[in-house]
Backbone as a chain_set.jsonl record, in Angstrom:
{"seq": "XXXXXXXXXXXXXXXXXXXXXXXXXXXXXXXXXXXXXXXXXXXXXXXXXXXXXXXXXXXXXXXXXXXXXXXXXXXXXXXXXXXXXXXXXXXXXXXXXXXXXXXXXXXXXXXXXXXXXXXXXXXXXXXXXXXXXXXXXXXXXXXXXXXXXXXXXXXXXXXXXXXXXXXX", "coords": {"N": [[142.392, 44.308, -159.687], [142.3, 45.471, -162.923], [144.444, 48.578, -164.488], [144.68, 51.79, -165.892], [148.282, 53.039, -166.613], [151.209, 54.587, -166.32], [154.407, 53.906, -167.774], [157.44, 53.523, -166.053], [159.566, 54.096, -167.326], [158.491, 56.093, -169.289], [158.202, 58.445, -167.837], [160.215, 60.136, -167.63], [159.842, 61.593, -169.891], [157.486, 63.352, -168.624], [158.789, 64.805, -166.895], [160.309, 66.063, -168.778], [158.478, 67.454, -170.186], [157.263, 69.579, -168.282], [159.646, 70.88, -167.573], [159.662, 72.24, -169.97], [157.231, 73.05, -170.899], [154.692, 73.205, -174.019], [153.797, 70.851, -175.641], [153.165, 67.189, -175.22], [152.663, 63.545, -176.156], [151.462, 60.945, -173.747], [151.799, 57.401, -173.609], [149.641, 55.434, -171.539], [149.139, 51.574, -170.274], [146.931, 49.406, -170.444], [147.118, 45.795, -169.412], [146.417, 44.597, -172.419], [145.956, 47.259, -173.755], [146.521, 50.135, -174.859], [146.518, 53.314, -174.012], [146.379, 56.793, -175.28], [147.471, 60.112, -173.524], [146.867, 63.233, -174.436], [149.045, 65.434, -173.49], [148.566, 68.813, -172.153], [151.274, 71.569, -171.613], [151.274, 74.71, -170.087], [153.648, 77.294, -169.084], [154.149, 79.422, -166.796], [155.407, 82.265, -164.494], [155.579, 81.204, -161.54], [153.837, 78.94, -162.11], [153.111, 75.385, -163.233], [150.981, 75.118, -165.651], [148.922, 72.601, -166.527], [147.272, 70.511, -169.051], [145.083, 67.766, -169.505], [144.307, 65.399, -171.859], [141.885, 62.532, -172.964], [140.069, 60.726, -175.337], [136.645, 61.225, -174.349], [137.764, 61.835, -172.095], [139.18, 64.41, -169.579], [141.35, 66.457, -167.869], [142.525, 68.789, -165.649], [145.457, 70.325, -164.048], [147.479, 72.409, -161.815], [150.739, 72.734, -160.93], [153.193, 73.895, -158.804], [156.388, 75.245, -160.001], [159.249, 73.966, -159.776], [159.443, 72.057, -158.117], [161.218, 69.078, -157.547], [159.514, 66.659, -158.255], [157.474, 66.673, -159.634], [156.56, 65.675, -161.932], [156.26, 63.292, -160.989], [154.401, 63.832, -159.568], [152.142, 64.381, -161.374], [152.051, 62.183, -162.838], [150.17, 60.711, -161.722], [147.939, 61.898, -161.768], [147.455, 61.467, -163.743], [147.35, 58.957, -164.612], [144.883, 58.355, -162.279], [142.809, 60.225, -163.786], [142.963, 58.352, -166.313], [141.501, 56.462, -164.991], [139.167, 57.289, -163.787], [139.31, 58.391, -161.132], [139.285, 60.403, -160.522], [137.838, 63.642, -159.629], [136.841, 64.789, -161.838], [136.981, 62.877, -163.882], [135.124, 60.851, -163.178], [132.661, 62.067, -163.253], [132.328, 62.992, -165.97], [132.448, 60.076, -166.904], [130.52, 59.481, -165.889], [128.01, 61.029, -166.492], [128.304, 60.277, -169.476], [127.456, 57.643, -169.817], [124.965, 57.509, -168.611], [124.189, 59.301, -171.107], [124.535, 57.46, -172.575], [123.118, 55.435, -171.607], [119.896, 56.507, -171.922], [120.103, 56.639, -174.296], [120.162, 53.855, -175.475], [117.785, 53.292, -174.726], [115.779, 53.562, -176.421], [116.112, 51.344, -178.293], [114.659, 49.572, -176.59], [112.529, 46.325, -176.356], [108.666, 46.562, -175.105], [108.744, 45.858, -171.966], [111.254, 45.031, -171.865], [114.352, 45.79, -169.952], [117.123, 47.602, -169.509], [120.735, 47.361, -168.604], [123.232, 49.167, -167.872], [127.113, 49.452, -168.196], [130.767, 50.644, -167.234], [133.432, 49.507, -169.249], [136.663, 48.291, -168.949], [137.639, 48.342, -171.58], [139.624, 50.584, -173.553], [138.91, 50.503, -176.174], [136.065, 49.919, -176.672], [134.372, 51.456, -174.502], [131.708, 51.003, -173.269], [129.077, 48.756, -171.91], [126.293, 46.931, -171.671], [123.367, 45.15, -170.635], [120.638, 43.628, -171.065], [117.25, 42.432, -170.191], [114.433, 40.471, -169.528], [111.309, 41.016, -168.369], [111.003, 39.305, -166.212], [114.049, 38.757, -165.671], [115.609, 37.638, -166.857], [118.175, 37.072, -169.812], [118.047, 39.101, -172.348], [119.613, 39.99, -174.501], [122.939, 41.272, -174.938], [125.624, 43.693, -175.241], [128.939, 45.236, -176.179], [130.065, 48.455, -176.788], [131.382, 51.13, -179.158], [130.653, 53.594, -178.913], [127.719, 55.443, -177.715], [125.447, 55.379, -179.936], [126.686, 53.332, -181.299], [126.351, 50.707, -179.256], [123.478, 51.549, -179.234], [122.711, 50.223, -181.695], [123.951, 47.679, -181.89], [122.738, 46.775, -179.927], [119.973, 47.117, -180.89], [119.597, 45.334, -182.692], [120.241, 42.877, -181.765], [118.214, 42.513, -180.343], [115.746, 42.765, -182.502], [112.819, 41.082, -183.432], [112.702, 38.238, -184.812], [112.376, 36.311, -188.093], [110.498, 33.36, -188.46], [111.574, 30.347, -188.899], [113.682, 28.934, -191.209], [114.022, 30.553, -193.476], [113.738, 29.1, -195.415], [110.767, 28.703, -198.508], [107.506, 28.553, -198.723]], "CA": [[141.729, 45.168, -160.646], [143.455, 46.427, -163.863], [144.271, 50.096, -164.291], [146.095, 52.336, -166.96], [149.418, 53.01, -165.719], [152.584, 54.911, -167.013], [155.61, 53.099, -167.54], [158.633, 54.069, -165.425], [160.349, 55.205, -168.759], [158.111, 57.345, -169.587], [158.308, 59.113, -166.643], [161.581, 61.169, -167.89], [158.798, 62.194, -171.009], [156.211, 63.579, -167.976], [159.914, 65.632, -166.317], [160.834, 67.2, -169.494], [157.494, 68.442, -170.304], [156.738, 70.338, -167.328], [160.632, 72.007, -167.767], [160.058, 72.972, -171.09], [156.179, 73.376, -171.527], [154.254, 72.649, -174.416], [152.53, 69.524, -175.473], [153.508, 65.715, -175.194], [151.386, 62.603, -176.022], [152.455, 60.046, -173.253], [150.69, 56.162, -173.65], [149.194, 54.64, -170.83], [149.137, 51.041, -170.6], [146.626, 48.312, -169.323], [148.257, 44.623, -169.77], [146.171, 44.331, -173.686], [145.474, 48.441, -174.242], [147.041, 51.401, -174.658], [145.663, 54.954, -174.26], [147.452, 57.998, -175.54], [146.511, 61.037, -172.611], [147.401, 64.464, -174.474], [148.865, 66.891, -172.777], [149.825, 70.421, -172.657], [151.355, 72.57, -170.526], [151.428, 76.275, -169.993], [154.227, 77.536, -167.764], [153.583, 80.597, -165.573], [156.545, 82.291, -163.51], [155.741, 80.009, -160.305], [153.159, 77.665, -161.692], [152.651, 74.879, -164.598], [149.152, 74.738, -165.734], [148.631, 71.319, -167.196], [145.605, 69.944, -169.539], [145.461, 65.982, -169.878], [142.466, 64.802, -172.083], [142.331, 61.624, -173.704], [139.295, 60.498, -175.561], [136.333, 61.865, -174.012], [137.875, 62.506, -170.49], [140.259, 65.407, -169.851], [141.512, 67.059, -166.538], [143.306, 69.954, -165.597], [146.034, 70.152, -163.065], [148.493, 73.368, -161.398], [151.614, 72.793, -159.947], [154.316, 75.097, -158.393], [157.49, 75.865, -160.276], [160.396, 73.822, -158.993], [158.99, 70.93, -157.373], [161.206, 67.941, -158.383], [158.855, 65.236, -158.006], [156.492, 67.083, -160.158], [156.673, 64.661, -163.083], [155.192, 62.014, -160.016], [152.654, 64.445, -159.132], [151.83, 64.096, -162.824], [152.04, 60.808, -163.711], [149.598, 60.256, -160.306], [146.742, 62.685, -161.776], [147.032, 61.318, -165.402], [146.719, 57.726, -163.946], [144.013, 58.917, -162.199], [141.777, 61.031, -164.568], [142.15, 57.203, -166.966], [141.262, 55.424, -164.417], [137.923, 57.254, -163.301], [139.84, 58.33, -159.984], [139.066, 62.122, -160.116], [136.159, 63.814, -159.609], [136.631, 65.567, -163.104], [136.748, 61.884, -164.683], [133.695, 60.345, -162.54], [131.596, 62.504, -163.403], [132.073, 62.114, -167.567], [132.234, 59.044, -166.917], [128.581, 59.541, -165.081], [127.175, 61.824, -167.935], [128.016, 59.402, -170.867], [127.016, 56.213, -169.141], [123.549, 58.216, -168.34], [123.745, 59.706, -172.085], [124.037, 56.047, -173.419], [121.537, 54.336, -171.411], [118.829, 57.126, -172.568], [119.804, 56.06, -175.649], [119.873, 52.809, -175.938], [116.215, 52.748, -174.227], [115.205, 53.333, -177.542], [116.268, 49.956, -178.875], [114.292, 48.177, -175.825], [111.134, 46.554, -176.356], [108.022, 46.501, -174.043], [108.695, 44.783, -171.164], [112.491, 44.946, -171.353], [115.166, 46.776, -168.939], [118.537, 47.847, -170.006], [121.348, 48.0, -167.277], [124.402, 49.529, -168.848], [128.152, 49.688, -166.885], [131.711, 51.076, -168.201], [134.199, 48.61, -169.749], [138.167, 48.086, -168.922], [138.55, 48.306, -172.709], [139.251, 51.816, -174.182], [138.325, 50.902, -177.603], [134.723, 49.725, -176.194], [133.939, 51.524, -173.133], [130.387, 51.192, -173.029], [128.386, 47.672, -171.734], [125.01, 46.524, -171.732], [122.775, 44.036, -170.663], [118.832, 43.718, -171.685], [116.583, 41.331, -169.681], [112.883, 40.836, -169.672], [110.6, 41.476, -166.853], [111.269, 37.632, -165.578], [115.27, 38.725, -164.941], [116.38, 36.685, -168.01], [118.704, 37.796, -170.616], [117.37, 39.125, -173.598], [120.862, 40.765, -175.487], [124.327, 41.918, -173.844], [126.735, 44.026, -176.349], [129.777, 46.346, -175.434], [130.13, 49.394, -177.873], [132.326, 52.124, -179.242], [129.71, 54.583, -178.5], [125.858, 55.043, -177.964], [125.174, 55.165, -180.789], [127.264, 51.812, -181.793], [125.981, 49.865, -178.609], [122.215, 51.187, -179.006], [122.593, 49.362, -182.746], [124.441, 46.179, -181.496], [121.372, 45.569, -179.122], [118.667, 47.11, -182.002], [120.07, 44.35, -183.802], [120.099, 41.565, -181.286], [116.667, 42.513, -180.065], [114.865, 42.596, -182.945], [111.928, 40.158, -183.742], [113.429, 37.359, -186.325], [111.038, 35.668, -188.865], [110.442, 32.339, -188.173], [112.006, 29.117, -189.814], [115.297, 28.713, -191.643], [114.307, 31.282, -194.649], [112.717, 28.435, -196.914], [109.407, 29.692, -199.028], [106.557, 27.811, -198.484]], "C": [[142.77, 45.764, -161.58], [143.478, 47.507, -164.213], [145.505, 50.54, -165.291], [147.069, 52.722, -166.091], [150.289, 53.476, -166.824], [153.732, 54.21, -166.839], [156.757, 54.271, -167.067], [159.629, 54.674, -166.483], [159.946, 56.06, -169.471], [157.94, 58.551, -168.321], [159.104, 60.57, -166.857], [160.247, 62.364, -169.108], [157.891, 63.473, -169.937], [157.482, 65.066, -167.518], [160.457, 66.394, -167.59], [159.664, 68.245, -170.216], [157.147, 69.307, -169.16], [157.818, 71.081, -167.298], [160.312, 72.47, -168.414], [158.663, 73.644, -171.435], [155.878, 72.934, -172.877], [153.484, 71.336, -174.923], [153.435, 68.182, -175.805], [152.179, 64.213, -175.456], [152.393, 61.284, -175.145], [151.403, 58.803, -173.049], [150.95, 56.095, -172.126], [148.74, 53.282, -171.094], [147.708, 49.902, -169.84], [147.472, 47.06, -169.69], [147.633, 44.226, -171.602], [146.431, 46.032, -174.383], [146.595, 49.143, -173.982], [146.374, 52.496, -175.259], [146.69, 55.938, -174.477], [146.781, 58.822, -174.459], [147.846, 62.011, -173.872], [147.728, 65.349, -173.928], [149.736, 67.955, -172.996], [149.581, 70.94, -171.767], [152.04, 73.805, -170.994], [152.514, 76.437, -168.583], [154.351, 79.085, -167.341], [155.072, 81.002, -165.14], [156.613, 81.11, -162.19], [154.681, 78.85, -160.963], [153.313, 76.553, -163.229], [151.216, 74.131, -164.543], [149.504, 73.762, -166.881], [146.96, 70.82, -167.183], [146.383, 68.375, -169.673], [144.209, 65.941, -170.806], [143.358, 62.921, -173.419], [140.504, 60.965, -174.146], [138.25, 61.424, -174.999], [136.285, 62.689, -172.402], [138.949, 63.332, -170.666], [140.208, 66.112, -168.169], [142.435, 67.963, -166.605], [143.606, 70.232, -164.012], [147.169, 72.058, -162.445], [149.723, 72.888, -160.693], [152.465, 73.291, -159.699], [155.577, 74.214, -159.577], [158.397, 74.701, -159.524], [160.752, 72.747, -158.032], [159.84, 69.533, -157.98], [160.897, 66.738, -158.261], [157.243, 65.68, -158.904], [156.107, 66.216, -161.645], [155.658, 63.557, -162.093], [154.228, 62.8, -159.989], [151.812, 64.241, -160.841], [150.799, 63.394, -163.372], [150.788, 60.341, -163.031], [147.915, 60.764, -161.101], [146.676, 62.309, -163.197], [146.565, 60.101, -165.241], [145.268, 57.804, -163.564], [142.758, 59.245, -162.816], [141.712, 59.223, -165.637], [141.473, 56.262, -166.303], [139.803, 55.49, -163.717], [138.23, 57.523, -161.981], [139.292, 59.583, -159.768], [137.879, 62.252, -160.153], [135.665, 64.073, -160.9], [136.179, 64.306, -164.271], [135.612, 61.092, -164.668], [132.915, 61.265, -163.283], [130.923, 62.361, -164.811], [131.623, 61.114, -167.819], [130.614, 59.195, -166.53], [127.716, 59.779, -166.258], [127.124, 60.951, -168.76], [127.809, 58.53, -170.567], [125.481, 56.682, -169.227], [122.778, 58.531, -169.932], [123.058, 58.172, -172.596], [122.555, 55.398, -173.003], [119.828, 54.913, -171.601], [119.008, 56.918, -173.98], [119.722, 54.709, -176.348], [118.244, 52.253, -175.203], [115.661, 52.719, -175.423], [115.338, 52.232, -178.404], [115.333, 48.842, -178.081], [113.24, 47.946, -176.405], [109.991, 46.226, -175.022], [108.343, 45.209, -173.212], [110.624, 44.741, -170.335], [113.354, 46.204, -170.076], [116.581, 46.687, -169.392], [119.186, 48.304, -168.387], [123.178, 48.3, -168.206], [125.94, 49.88, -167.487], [129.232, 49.854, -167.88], [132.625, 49.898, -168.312], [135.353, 48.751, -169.179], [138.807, 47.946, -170.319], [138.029, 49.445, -173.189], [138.634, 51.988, -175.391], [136.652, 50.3, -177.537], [134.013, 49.994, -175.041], [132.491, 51.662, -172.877], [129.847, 49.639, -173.2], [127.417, 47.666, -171.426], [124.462, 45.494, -171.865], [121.305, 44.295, -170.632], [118.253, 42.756, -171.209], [115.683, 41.825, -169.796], [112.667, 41.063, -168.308], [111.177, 40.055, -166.08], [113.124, 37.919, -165.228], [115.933, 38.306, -166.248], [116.851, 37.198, -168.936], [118.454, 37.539, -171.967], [118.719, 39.192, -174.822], [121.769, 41.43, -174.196], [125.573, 42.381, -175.611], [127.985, 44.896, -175.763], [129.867, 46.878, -177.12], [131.429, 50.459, -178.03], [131.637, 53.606, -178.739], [128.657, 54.556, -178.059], [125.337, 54.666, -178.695], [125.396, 53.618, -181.787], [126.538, 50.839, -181.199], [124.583, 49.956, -178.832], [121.666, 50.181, -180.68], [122.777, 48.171, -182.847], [122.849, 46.045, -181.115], [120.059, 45.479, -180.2], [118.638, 45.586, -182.782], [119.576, 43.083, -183.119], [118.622, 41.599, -180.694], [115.487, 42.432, -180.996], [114.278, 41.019, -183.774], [112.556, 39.338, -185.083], [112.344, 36.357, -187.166], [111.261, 34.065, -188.481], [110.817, 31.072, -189.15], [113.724, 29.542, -190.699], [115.229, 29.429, -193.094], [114.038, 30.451, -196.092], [111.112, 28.853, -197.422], [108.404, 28.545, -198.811], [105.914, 27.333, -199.543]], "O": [[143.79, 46.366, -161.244], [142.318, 47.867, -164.419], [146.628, 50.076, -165.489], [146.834, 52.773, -164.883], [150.257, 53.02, -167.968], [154.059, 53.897, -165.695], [156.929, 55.415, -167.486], [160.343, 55.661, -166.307], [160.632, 56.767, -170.21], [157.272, 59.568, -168.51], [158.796, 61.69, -166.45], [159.992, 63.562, -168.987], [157.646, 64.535, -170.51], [157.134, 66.218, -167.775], [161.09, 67.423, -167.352], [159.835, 69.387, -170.642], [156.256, 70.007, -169.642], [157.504, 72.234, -167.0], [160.345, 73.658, -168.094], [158.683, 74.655, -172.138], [156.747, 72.149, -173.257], [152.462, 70.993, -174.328], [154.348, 68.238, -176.629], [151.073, 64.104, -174.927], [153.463, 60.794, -175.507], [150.337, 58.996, -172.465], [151.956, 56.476, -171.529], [147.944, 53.24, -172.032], [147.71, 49.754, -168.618], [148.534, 47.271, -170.276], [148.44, 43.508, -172.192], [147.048, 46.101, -175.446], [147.458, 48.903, -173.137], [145.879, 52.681, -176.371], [147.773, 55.894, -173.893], [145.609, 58.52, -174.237], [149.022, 61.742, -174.117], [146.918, 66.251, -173.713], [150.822, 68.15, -173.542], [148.546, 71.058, -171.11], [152.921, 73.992, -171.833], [152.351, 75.951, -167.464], [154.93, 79.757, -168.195], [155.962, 80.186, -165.377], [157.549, 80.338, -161.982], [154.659, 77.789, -160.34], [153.645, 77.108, -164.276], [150.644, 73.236, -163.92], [150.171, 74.014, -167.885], [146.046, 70.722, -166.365], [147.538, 67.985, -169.838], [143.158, 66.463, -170.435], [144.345, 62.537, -174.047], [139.751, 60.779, -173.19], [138.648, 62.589, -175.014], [135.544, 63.48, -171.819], [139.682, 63.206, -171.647], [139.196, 66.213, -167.476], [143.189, 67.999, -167.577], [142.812, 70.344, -163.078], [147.33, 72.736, -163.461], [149.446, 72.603, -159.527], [153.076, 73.322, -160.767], [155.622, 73.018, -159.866], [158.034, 74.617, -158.351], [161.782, 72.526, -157.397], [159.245, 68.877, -158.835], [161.696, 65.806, -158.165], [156.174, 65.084, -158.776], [155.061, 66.514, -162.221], [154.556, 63.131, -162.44], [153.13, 62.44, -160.414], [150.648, 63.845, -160.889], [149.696, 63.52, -163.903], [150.179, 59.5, -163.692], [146.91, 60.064, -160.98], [145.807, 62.857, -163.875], [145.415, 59.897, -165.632], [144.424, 57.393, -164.36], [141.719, 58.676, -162.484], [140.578, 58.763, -165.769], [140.899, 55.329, -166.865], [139.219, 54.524, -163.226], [137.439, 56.915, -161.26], [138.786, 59.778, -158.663], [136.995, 61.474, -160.513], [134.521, 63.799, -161.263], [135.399, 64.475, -165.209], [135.075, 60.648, -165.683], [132.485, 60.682, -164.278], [129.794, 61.952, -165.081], [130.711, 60.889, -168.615], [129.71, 58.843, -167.288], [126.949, 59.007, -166.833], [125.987, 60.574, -169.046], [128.074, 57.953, -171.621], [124.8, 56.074, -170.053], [121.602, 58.305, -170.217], [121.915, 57.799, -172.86], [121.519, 55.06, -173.576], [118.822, 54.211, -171.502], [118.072, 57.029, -174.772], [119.321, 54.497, -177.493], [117.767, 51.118, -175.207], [114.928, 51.747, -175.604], [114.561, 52.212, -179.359], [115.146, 47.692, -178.476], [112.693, 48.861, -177.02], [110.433, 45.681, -174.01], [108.271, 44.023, -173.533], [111.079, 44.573, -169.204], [112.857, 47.206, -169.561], [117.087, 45.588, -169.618], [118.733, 49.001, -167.479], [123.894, 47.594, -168.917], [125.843, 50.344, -166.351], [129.093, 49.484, -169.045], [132.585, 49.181, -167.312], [135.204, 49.792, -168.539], [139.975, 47.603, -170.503], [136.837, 49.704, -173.357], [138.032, 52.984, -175.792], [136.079, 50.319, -178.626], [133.224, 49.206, -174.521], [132.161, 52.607, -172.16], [130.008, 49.105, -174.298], [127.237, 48.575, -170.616], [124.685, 44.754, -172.823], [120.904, 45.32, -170.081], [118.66, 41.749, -171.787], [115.505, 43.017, -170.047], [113.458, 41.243, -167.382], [111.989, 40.282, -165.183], [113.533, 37.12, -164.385], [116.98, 38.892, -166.525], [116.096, 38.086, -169.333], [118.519, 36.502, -172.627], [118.72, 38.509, -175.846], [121.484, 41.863, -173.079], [126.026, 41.712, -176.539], [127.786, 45.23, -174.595], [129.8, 46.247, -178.174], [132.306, 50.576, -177.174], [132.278, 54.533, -178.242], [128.322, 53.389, -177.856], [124.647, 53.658, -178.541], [124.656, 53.053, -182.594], [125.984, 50.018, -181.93], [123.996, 48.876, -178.759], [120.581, 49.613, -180.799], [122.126, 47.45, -183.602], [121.978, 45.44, -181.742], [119.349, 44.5, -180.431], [117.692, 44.991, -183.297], [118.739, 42.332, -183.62], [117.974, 40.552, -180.653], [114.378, 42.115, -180.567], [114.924, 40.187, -184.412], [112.807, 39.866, -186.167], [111.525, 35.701, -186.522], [112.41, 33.719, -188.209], [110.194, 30.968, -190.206], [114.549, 30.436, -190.51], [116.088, 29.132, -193.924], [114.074, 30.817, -197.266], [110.345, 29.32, -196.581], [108.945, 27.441, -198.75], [104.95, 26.582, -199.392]]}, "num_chains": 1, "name": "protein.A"}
C-alpha cells in the first residue's frame, strides 16, 4: 500500500522547527505526489503545541520540551494525519466522503446507486462509481471536489440524443 511519507532530509526541517517555533511547510511524498502539510508551532516553557493541516485535513499535536526524538514524534503524526491514520484525519475523511456522496446523489438517475471511496491521489481525492439496479456500471469519475465529481458523473450520466448528430 502507498502512503505519504517524509523524506529522511527533511527530517532536520521537522528538528529545527520545534527548537525555534513558528511555521514550516514540509512536502510529503507518495512515489507520483507530493503534499505540502503546514505547520506551526507555538512553544510553551515545557511544551510545543503543534498545528499540521494540509488541504482539508489538519491535526494538532503537544509535545514536552526537550525530547530529542521529537522531530520523529513529528514526522510519525504528520505521516499519519496524510495518511488517514488518526482519529482527527478519519473522521474528515468520513464527513467529506459522506458530504460528497449526498451530493453527488443528485446527479443519479432513477434506479441508479452511487458508491463513492477516497483516492491515493491528492489532487483527486474523491471516487465514484454509478451502477443500475442490475449491478452494472453506469459512470465511474474521480474528482477534485463534490462539486467537480457530482459534474463529471452529471455529465456521464446524462441521456444522449440518438444517432451521430445528422438532421433528418
Amino acid at each position: 500500500m502507498s502512503a505519504f511519507v517524509i523524506p529522511f532530509a527533511k527530517q532536520d526541517l521537522l528538528h529545527q522547527v520545534l527548537t525555534t517555533g513558528g511555521t514550516a511547510i514540509c512536502p510529503l511524498y507518495l512515489p507520483t505526489i507530493q503534499l505540502d502539510a503546514d505547520i506551526d508551532v507555538e512553544l510553551s516553557t515545557g511544551q510545543a503545541h503543534v498545528k499540521v493541516k494540509f488541504g482539508a485535513f489538519s491535526g494538532s499535536l503537544t509535545l514536552p520540551r526537550g525530547d530529542r526524538a521529537n522531530h520523529l514524534h513529528l514526522r510519525d503524526f504528520i505521516e499519519d494525519v496524510a495518511n488517514g491514520r488518526t482519529t482527527t484525519g478519519r473522521t474528515k475523511q468520513a464527513i467529506a466522503l459522506m458530504e460528497a456522496l449526498d451530493h453527488i446523489s443528485t446527479a443519479l438517475l432513477e434506479g441508479q446507486v452511487a458508491y463513492i471511496a477516497p483516492t491515493t491521489n491528492a489532487e483527486y481525492p474523491f471516487g465514484a462509481v454509478v451502477t443500475n439496479g442490475r449491478g452494472e456500471l453506469c459512470a465511474a469519475a474521480i474528482g477534485t471536489d463534490k462539486e467537480h465529481l457530482a459534474d463529471l458523473l452529471r455529465d456521464k450520466l446524462r441521456p444522449h440524443p440518438e444517432g451521430n448528430g445528422e438532421k433528418a
